[in-house]
N, CA, C and O atoms as a GROMACS GRO file, in nm:
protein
  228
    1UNK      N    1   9.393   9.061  10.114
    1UNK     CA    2   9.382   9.161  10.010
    1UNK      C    3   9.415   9.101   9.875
    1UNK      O    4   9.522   9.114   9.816
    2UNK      N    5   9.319   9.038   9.838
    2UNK     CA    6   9.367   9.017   9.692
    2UNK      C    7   9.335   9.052   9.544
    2UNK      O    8   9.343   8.992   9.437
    3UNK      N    9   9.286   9.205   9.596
    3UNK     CA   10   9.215   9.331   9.510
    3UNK      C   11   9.345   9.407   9.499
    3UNK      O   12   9.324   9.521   9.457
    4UNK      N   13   9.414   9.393   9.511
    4UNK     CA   14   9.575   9.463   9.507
    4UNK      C   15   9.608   9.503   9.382
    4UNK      O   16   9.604   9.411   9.300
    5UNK      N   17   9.637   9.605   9.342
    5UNK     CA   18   9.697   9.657   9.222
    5UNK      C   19   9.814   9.650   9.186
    5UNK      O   20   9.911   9.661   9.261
    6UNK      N   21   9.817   9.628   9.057
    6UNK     CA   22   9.962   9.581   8.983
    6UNK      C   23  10.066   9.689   9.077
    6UNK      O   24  10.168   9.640   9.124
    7UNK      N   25  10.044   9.797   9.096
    7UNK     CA   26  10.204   9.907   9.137
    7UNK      C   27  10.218   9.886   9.249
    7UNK      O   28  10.318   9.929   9.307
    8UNK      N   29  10.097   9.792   9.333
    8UNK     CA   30  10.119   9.803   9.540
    8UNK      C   31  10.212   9.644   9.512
    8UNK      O   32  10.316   9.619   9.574
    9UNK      N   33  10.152   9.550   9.411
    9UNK     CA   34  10.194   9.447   9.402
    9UNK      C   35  10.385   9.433   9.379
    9UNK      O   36  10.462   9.351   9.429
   10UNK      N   37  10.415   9.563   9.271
   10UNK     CA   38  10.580   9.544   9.211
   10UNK      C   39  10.601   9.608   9.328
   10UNK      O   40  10.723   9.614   9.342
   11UNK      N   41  10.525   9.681   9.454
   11UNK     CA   42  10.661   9.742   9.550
   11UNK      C   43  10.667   9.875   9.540
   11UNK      O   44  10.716   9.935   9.636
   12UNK      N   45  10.616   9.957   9.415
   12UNK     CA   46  10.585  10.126   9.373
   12UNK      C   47  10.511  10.184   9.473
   12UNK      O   48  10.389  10.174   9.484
   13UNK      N   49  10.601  10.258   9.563
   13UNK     CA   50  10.480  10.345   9.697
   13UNK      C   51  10.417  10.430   9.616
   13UNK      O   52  10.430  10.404   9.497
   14UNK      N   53  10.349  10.527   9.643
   14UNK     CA   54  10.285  10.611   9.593
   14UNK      C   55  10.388  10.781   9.588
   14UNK      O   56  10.366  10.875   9.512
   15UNK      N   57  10.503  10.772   9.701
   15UNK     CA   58  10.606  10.877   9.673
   15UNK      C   59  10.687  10.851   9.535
   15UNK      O   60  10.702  10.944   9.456
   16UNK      N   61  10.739  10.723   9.510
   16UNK     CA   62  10.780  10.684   9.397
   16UNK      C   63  10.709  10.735   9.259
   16UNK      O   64  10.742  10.822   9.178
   17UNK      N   65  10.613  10.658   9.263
   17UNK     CA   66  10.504  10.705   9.147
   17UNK      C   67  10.512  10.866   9.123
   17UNK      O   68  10.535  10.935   9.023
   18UNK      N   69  10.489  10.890   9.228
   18UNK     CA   70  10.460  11.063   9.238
   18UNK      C   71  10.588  11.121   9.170
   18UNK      O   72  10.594  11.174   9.059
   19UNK      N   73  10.695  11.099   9.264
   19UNK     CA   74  10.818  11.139   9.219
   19UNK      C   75  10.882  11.116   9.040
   19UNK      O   76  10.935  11.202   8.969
   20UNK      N   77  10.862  11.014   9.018
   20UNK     CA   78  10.864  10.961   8.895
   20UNK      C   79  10.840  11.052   8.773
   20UNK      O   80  10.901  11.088   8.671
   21UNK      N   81  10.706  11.075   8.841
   21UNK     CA   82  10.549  11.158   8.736
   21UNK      C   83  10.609  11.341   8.679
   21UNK      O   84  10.628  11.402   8.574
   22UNK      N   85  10.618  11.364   8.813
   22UNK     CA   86  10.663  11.499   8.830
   22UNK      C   87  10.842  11.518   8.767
   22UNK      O   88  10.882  11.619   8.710
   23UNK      N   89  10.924  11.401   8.793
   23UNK     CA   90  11.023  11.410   8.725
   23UNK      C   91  11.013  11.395   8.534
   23UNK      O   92  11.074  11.472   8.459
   24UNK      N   93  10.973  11.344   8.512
   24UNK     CA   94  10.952  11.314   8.336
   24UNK      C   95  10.866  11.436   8.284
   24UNK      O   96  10.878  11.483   8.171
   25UNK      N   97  10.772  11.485   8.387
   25UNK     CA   98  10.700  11.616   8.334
   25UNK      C   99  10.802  11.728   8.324
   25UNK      O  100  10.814  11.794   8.221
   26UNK      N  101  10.887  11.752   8.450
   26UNK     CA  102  11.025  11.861   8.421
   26UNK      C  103  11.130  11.860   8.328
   26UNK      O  104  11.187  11.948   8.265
   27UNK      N  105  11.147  11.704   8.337
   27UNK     CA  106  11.301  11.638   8.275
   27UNK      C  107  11.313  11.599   8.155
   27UNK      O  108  11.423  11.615   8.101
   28UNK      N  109  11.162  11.513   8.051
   28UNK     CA  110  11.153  11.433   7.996
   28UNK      C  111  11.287  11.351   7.915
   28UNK      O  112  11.321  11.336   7.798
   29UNK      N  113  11.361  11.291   8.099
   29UNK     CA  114  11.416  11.212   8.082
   29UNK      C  115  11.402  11.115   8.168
   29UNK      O  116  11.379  11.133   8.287
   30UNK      N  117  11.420  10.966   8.090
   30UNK     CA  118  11.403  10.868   8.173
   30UNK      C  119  11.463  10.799   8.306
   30UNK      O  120  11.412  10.738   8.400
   31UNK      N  121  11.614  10.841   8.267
   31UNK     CA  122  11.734  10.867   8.361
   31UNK      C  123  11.694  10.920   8.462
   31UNK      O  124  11.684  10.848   8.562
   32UNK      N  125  11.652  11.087   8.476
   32UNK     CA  126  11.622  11.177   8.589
   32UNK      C  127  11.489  11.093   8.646
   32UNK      O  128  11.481  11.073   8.767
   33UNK      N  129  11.396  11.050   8.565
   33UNK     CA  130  11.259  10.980   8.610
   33UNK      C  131  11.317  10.897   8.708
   33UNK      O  132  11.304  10.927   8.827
   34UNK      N  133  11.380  10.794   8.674
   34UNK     CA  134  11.466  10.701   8.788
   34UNK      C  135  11.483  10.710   8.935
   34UNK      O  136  11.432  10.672   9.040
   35UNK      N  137  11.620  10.805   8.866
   35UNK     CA  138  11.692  10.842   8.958
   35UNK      C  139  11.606  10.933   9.095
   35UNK      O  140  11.646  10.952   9.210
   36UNK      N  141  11.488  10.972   9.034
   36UNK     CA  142  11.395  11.082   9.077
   36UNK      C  143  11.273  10.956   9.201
   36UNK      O  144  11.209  10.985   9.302
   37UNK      N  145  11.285  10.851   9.145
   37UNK     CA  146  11.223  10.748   9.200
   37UNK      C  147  11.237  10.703   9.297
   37UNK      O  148  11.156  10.672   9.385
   38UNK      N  149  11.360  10.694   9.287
   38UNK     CA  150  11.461  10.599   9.412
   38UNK      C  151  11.464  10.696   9.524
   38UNK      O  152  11.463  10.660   9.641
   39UNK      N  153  11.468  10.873   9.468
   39UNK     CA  154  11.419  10.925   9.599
   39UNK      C  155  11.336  10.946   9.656
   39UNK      O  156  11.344  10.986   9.772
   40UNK      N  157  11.243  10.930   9.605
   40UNK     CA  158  11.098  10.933   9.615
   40UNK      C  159  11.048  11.056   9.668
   40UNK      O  160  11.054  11.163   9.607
   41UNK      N  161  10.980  11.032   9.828
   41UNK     CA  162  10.932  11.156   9.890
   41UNK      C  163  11.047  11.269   9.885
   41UNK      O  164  11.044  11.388   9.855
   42UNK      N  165  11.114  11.211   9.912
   42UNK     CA  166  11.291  11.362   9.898
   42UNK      C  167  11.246  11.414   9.808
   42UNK      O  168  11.173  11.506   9.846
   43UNK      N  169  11.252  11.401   9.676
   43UNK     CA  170  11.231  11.436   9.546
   43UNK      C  171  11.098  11.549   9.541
   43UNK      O  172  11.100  11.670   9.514
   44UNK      N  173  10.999  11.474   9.574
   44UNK     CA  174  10.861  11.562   9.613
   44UNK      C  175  10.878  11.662   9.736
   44UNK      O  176  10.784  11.740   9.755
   45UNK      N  177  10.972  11.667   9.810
   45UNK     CA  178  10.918  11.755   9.896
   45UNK      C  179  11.030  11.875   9.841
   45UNK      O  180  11.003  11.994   9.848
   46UNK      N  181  11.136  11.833   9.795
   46UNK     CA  182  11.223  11.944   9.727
   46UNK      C  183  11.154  12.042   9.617
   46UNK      O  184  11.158  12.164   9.608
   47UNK      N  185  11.083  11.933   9.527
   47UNK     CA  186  10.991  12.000   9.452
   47UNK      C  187  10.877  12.087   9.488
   47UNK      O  188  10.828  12.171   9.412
   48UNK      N  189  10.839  12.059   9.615
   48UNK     CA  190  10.762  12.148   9.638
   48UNK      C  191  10.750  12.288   9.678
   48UNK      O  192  10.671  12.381   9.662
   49UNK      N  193  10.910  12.254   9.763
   49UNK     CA  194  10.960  12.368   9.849
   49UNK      C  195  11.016  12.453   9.725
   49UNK      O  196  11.003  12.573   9.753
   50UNK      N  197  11.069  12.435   9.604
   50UNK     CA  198  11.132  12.509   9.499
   50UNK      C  199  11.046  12.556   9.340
   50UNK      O  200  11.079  12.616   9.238
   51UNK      N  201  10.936  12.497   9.387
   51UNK     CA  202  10.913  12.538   9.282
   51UNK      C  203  10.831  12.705   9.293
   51UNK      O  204  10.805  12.735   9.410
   52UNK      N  205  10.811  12.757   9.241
   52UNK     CA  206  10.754  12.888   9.208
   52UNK      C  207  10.587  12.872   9.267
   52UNK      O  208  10.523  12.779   9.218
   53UNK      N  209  10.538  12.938   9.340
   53UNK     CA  210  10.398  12.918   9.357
   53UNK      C  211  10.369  12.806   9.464
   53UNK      O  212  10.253  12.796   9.506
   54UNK      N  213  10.452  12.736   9.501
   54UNK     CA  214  10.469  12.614   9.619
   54UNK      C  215  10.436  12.604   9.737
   54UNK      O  216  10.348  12.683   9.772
   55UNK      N  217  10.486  12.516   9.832
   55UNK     CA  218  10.475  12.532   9.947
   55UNK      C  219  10.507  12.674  10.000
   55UNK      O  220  10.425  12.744  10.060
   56UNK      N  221  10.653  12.714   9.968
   56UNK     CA  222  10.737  12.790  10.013
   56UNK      C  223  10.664  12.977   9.991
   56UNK      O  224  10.692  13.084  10.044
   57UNK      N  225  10.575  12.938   9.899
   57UNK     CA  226  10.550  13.055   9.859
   57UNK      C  227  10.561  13.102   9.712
   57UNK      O  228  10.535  13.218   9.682
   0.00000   0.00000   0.00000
C-alpha cells in the first residue's frame, strides 16, 4: 500500500478524526479537541447517545 494517506500514515484512526471534528465543532477548544481524540470512539458514541435527535432518540 503505498497510496496511503498522510492521517492512516501519522496513526489518526478514523474514530480519532471523527472525535476530534465533532469536539472543536461543540467546544471550539483545542484542549477538549485533544483530549476528545485520545478517546476517540468513547467520545463518538457518548455523543451520539446525548445528543438531542440521536441515537437515543
Amino acid at each position: 500500500m503505498s497510496g496511503a494517506g498522510g492521517a492512516a500514515k501519522a496513526g489518526i484512526g478514523l474514530g480519532s478524526a471523527l472525535a476530534v471534528t465533532i469536539s472543536w465543532s461543540v467546544n471550539k477548544s483545542i484542549l477538549w479537541a485533544i483530549l476528545h481524540g485520545v478517546f476517540s470512539w468513547f467520545y463518538v458514541v457518548y455523543f451520539a447517545l446525548t445528543r438531542p435527535g440521536g441515537l437515543a432518540g
